[in-house]
C-alpha positions in Angstrom: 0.0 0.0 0.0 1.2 3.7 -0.9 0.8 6.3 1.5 0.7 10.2 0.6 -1.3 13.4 2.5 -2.5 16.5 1.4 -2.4 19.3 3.4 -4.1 22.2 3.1 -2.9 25.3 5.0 -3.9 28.7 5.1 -1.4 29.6 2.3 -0.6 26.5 0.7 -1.4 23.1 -0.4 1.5 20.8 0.9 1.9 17.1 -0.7 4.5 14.6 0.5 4.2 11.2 0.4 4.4 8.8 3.7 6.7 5.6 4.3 6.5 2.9 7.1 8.6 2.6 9.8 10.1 -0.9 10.7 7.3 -0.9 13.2 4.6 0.5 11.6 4.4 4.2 11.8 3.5 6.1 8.8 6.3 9.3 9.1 5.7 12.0 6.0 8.8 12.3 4.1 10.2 14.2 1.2 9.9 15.8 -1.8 7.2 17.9 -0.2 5.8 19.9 -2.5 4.0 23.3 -2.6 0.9 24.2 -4.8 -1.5 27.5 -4.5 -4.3 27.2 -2.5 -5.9 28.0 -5.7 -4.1 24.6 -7.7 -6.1 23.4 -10.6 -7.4 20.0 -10.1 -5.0 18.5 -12.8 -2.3 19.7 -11.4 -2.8 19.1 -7.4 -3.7 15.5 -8.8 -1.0 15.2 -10.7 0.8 15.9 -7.7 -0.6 13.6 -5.7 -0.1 10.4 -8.2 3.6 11.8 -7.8 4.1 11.7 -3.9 1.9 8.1 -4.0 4.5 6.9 -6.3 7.6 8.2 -4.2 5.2 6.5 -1.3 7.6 2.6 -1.6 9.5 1.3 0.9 10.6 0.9 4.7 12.8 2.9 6.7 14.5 3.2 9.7 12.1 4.0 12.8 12.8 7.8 13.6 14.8 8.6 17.0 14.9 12.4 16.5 11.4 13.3 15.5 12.2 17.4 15.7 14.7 16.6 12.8 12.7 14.4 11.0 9.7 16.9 11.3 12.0 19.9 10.2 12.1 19.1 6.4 8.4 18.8 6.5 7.8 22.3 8.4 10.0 24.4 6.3 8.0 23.4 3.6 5.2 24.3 4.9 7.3 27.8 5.9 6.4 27.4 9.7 8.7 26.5 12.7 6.6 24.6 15.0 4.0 21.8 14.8 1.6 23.9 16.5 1.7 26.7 14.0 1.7 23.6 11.4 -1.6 22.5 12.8 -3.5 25.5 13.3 -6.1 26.0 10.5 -4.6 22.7 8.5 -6.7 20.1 7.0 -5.1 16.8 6.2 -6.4 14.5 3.6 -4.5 10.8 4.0 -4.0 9.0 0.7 -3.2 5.6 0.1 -3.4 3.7 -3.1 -3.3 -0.3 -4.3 -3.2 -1.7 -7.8 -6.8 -0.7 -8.4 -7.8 1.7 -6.2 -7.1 5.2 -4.5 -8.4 5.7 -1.1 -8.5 9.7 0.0 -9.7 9.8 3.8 -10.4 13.2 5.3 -9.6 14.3 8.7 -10.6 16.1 11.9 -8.0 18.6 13.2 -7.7 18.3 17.0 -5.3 21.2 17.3 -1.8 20.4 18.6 -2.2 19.7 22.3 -4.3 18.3 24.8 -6.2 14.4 24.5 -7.5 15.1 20.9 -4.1 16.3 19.5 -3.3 15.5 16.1 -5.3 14.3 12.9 -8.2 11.9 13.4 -9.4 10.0 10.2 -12.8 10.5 9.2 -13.3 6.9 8.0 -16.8 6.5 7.6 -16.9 9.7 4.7 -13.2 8.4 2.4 -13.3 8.6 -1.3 -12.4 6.2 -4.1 -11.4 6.5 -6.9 -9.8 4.3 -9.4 -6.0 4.0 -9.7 -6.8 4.6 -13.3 -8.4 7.9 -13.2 -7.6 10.7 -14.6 -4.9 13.4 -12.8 -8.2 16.0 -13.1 -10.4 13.3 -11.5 -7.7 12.5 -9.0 -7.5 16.4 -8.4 -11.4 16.7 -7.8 -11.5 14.0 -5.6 -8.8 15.8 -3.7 -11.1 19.0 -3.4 -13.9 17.0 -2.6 -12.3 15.1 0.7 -10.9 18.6 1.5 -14.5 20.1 1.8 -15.7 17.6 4.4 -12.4 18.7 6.7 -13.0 20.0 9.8 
């Protein structure tokens, strides 16, 4: 399975895709890459297909999460997970052979019991592995609207 998010902060769209850990843990890796907010649907998808293709393979588990978090918050031109988190909507994206599974999610800020991103299973997306990169895109937008 291929992992990738989409995030959508206040300036940006940020895509990266997502490897395993040895034990388990999706951790968001490089190239992340930065689209307008305003990204035509082509183009985020095409994006997307990218980082889901860059998405193979298992590393090491992390033992110094503030560096392995730095690459991903420059991109995203903040400095701390908190200011990474507020206003951001994360879309998780994993794809098989024939399908492409976009899962939004519920932002629980960046402290406290809900911290974090919480998958909104029961409303994910599918769409075919085949589809277009303007179908992928849309799909994209569409699991961005139900964010919260």
């Amino acid at each position: 399975m291929l992992s990738a998010c989409a995030v959508r902060l206040k300036d940006r769209w940020l895509v990266h895709p997502e490897l395993k850990s040895v034990s388990g843990l999706l951790i968001s890796r490089g190239p992340f890459n930065s689209l307008p907010t305003d990204a035509d649907p082509a183009t985020l998808g095409g994006v997307v297909r990218s980082a889901l293709l860059r998405a193979e393979g298992t590393i090491p588990n992390p033992t110094d999460w503030k560096a392995i978090s730095a690459p991903r918050l420059a991109a995203a031109g903040v400095k701390s997970e908190s200011a990474f988190q507020r206003q951001s909507k994360l879309i998780r994206i994993s794809a098989n052979a024939s399908t492409i599974e976009l899962t939004p999610t519920w932002n629980g800020g960046a402290s406290g019991d809900d911290k974090g991103f919480h998958q909104l299973e029961e409303v994910a997306l599918f769409v075919a592995s085949n589809c277009t990169d303007i179908e992928l895109g849309e799909a994209v937008y569409e699991a961005l609207s139900v964010c919260f």
